[in-house]
N, C-alpha and C positions, 0 to 999 in steps of 0.2 A: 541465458542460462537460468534453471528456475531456483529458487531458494535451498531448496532440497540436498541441489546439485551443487551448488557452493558450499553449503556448510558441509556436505560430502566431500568435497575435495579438501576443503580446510581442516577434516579429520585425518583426512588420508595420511596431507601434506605435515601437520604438527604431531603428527606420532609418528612417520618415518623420520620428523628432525629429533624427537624422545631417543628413536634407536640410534639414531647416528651419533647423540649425547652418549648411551651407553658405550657404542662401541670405540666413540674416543677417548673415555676416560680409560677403556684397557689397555690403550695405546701409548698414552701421552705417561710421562717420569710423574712420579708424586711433589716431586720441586714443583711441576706449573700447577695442583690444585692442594696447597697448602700456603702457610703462609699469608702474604702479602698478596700471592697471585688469588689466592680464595678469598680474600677479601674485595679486591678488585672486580673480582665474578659476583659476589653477591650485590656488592653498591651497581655495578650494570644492569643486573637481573634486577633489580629494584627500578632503577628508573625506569627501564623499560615496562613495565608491569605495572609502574604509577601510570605513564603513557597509555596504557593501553585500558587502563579501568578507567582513566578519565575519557578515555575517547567511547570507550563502550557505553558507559555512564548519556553521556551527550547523545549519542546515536539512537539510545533508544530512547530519550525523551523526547528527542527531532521526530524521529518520526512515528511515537506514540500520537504526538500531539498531531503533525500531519494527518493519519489516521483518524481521531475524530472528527476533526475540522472536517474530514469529507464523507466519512458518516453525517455530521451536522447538514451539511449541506445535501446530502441525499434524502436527508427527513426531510428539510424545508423543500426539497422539490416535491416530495410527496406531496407534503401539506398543500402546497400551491395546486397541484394539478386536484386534489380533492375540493379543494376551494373555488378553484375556477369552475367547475362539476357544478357547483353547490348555486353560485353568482348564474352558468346560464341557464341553469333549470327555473331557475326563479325569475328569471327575462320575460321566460315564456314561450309560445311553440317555435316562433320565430330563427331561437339559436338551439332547436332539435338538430339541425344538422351540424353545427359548432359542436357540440356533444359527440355525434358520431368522430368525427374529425378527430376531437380530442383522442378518444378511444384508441383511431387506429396510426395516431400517433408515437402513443405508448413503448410500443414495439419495436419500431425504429428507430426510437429515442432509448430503449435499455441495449439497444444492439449496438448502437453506436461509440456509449461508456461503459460498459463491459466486455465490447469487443469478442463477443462468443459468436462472430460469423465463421472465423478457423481459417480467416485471410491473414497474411502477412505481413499486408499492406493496409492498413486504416485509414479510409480517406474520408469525412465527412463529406455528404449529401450535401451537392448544392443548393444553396437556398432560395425557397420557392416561394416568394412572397404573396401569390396571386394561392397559394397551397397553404398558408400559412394560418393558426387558429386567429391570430392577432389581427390578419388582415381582413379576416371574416366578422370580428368583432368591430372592425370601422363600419364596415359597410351597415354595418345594423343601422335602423330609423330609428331611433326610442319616441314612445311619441306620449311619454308624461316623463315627472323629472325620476320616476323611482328605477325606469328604466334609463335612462341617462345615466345615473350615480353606477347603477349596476355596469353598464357598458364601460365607463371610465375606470373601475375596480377591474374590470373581467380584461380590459387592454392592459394595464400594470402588470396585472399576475402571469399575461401570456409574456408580458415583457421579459418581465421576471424569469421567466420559467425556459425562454429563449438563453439568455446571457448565464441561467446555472448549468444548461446543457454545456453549450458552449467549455464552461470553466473546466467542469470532469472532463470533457474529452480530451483537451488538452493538455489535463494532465500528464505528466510521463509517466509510462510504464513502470519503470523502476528508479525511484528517486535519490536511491544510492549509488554515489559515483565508485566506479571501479576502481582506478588507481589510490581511493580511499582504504577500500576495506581489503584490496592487496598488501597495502602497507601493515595493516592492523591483524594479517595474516602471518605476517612473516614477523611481525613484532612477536605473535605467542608462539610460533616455532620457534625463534632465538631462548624467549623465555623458557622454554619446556626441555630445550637443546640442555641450556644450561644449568637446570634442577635435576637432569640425567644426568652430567658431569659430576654436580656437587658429592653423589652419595651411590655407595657400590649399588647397585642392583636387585632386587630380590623381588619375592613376591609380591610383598606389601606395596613395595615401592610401584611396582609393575600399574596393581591396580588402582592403588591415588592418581597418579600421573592417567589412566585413560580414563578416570572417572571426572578428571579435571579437564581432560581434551573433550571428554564429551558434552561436558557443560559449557565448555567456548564457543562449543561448534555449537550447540542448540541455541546460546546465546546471536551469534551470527543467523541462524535461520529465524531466528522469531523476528530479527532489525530488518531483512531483507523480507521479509510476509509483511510485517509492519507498512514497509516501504513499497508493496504492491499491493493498495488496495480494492481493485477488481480481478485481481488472479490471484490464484495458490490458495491455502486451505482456510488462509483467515481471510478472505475477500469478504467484502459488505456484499451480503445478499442484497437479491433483485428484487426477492418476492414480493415485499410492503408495496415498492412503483409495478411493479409488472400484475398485483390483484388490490389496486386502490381505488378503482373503478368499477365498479358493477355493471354487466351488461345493460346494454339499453331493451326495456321489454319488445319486440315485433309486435306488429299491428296484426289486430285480428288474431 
């Protein structure tokens, strides 16, 4: 389910528990929301509402920071595969066809961690070591040391650049566990239940209470976007890896 579609439900869900707050308090004797009994409703509503800003609090520093960290790491694969560009141009005509390779690399490799083939099923490309830019960089001859140095930089960075694909891809889709943010749902529908209990109904009231559900609920989609960073509206673009290569010019 996409982010969207949760925090939609989570709207839906903590303003039909708002109305059911209303419509119990027209029901229920003033003995149960007076007194001792109102007291006991607000120390509840309080700890639950501590609970749920320290859990909110947490969730989106978890996966703010997740979120960078795999931004960071989608730069540094740029930078690598720019790098690698750079080390076998400078080899010589030798790894002209390493070069190609890289290129038509590219593609396969942002299709694989972004997942925009529109399958179901994501299965990583078995691996084709005899296919591989790494394994073309062994075969090279260096035959002075500044090509050698270059060849041993250019196997790392393909190393490298192997093991961060790897990492994204098997990332998870969504790194929020469900039965988490169930709980953290049903915490602000109790909450919101019972700020409709406390106090008769009216306009005023009407609109605090949806102006408050709807900053929960955007609250919730911003930690679940957070929590998907190759899908939904805040995903890391592809553009930097997908035009960090310049075509190779054709001959003649």
């Amino acid at each position: 389910m996409s982010a969207f579609a949760v925090a939609a439900t989570a709207f839906v869900l903590i303003s039909g528990s708002a109305l059911a707050g209303m419509f119990l308090r027209s029901r229920l004797p003033d003995t149960h929301l007076s007194g001792d009994s109102k007291d006991v409703i607000r120390l509840a509503t309080a700890l639950i509402a501590t609970m749920s800003a320290v859990v909110l609090a947490l969730l989106f520093a978890s996966t703010r920071a997740s979120y960078e960290q795999t931004s960071a790491t989608v730069s540094r694969l740029t930078a690598d595969i720019i790098e690698l560009e750079v080390v076998l141009q400078e080899y010589g005509p030798e790894a002209a066809p390493l070069r190609r390779l890289l290129r038509d690399n590219i593609g396969p490799m942002i299709k694989s961690i972004w997942r925009d083939s529109g399958d179901t099923l994501h299965v990583i490309q078995p691996y084709s070591p005899q296919g591989s830019v790494a394994f073309g960089i062994r075969k090279l001859v260096p035959g002075t040391e500044v090509q050698r140095s270059l060849q041993a930089r250019g196997l790392q960075l393909a190393t490298d650049m192997a093991q961060t694909r790897l990492v994204l891809f098997t990332q998870p889709a969504d790194s929020i566990s469900t039965p988490f943010m169930t709980a953290l749902v049903l915490w602000l529908a109790f909450i919101f239940a019972s700020f409709s209990v406390s106090a008769p109904p009216n306009h005023t009231i009407v609109a605090v209470l949806l102006i408050c559900i709807l900053s929960a609920s955007s609250a919730i989609f911003l930690i679940l976007e957070l929590g998907q960073p190759f899908d939904g509206l805040m995903q890391i673009p592809s553009a930097g890896l997908r035009g960090a290569l310049a075509p190779l010019p054709t001959a003649g």
